[in-house]
N, C-alpha and C positions, 0 to 999 in steps of 0.2 A: 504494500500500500504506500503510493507516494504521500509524503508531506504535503500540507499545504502551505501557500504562498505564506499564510499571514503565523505558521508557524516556523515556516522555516525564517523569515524576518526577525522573528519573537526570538529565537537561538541563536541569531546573529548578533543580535543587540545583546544579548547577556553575554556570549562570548566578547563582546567588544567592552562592555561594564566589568568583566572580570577578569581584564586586561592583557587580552590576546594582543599578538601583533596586527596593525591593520594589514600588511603587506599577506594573513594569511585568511583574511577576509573578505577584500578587493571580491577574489573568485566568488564567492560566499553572496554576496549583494550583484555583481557583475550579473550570476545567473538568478537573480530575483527579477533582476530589471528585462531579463531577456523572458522572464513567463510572465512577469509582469509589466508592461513597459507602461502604463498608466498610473502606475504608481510611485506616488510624488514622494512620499515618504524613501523609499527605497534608494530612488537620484538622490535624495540630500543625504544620506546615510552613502553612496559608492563615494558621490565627492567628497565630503568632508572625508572619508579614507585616504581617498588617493591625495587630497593636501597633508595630510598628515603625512605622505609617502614622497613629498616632493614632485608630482604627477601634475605638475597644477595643469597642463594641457589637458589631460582626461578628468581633472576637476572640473575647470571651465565646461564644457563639454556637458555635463552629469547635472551639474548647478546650474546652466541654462534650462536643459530638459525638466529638472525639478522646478524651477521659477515658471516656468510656461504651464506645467502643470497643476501647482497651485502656488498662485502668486502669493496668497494673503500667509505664506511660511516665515516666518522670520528667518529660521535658519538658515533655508535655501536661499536667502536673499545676504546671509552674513558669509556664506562659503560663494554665494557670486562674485559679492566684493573681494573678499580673499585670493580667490582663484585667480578676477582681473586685476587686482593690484601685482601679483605674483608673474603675470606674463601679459603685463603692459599693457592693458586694451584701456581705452576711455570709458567713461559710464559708472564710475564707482560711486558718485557722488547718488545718482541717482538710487543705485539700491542702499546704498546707506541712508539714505532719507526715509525709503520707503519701509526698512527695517525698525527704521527708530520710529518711523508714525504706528507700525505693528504695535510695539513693544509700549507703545504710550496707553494703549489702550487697556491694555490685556497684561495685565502682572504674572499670570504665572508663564506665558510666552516671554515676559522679559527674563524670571528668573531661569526658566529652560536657554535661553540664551547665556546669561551669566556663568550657567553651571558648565554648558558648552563649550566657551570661550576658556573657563578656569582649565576644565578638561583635555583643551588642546593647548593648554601651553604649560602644562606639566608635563604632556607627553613629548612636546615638543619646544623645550625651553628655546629663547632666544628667537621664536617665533616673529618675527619684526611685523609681518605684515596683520598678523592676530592681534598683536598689542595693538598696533595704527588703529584699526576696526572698535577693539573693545575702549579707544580711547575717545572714538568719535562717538561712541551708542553711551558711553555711560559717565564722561566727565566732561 
């Protein structure tokens, strides 16, 4: 009996919470997004991997499909800015706006944010363009 989508996502995420490598989950979300390709959740979860992995070309990539599929994400719209500041594209300003008008609204979307941003930069200390991000959303 195969898995389903929304369990095999659910194992991915607790492997990712229990501090697996991203580099051996990329596959793990990769083939979520391929049974699932409507699912926006899924794109903000491979991107925010592959930035964690230095990937940001198949961040950009992941994080545009996630924003297209549900724009009103914080997240996806905090791993677009990341991915674009990381390889150069114009438009950061924009999804940083649209990120922070999110997170004005909606407190537990900001602190899921917060815990994100803390998240990726203890895995990946020195993270410059996470800092940039977390300094525009929240100081």
């Amino acid at each position: 009996m195969s898995e389903t989508v929304e369990a095999l996502f659910q194992a991915g995420l607790e492997r990712y919470q229990a501090g697996e490598e991203p580099s051996a989950l990329i596959p793990v979300f990769k083939d979520l997004c391929n049974r699932a390709p409507k699912s926006a959740a899924a794109w903000t979860c491979l991107a925010w991997l592959y930035l964690l992995e230095n990937k940001s070309s198949q961040a950009y990539k992941a994080a545009q499909k996630a924003v297209k599929l549900n724009p009103q994400d914080a997240q996806a719209r905090v791993n677009l800015a990341v991915a674009m500041l990381e390889t150069g594209q114009a438009g950061v300003r924009e999804q940083i706006d649209s990120a922070m008008q999110l997170i004005i609204v909606d407190s537990e979307m900001r602190d899921e944010i917060k815990q994100s941003i803390a998240d990726g930069l203890s895995r990946k200390p020195e993270w410059k363009n996470l800092e940039r991000v977390r300094k525009w959303l929240f100081e």
